[in-house]
C-alpha positions as CSV (number, residue, x, y, z in Angstrom):
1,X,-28.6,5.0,-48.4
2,X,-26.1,2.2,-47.8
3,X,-24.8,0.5,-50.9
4,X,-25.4,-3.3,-50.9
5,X,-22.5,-5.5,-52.1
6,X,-24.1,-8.7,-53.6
7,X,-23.1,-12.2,-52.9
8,X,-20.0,-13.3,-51.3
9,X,-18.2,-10.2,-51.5
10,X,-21.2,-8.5,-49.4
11,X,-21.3,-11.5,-46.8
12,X,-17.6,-11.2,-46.0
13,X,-18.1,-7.5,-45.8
14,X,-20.3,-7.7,-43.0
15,X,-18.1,-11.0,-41.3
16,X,-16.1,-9.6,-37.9
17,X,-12.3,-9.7,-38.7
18,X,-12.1,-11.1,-35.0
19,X,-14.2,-14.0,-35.6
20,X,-13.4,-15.1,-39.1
21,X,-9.6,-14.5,-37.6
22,X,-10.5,-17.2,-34.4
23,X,-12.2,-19.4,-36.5
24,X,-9.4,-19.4,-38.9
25,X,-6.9,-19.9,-36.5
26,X,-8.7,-22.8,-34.9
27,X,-8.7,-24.9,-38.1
28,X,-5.4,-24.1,-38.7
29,X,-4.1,-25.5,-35.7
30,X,-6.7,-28.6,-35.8
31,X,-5.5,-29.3,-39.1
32,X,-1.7,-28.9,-38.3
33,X,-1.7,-31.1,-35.4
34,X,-4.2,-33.9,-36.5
35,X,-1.8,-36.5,-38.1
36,X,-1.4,-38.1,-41.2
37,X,-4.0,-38.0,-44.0
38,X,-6.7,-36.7,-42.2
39,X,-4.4,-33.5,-41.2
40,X,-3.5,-33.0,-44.6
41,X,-6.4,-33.2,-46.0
42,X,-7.9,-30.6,-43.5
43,X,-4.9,-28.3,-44.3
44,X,-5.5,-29.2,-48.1
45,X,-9.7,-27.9,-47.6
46,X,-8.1,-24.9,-45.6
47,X,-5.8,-23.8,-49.0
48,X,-8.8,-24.2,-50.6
49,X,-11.0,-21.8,-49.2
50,X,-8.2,-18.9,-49.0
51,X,-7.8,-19.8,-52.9
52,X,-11.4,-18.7,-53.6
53,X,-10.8,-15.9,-50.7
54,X,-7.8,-14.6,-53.0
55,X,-10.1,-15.2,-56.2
56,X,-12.4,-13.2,-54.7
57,X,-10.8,-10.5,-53.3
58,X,-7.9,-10.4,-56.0
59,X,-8.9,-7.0,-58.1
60,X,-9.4,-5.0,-54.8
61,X,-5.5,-5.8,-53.2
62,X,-2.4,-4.2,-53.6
63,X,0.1,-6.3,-55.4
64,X,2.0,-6.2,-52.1
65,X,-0.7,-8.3,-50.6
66,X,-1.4,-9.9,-53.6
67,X,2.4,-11.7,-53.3
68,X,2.1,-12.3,-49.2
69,X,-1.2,-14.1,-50.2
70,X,0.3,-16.1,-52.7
71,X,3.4,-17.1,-50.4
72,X,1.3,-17.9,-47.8
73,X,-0.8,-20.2,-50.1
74,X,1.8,-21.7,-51.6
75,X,3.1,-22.9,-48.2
76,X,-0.2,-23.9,-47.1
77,X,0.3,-26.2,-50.2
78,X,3.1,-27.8,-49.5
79,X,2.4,-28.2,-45.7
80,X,-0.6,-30.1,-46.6
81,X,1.1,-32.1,-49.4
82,X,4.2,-32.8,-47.1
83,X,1.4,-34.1,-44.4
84,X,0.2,-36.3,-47.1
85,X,2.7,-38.5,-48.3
């Protein structure tokens, strides 16, 4: 019998790295190159959602991961802060 995962944890279980990696690349890039506020505020809703990824997924990485996540966040940050003002 396979073991269910319940809520988000089981729906991003069953995602396809390939897709959820397309689709993440896409609004990257629509969010770095759409200028001013608008881009920033897309990069700002794209930190966002890989803060409640990292929540999520936080007891169950390596601490390894757990710093390139952070970095990466944290730049992600700043990007979309810089593209604000």
């Amino acid at each position: 019998m396979q073991r269910t995962q319940p809520g988000i944890a089981g729906r991003l279980a069953r995602t396809n790295p390939t897709t959820v990696f397309l689709v993440t690349l896409v609004l990257a890039l629509v969010a770095f190159f759409t200028p001013g506020v608008i881009g920033g505020l897309l990069t700002l809703l794209l930190a966002g959602a890989l803060a409640a990824l990292l929540v999520t997924t936080w007891t169950v990485q390596t601490p390894q991961t757990r710093a390139i996540r952070l970095v990466v966040l944290t730049l992600l940050v700043t990007a979309g802060l810089v593209k604000l003002l």
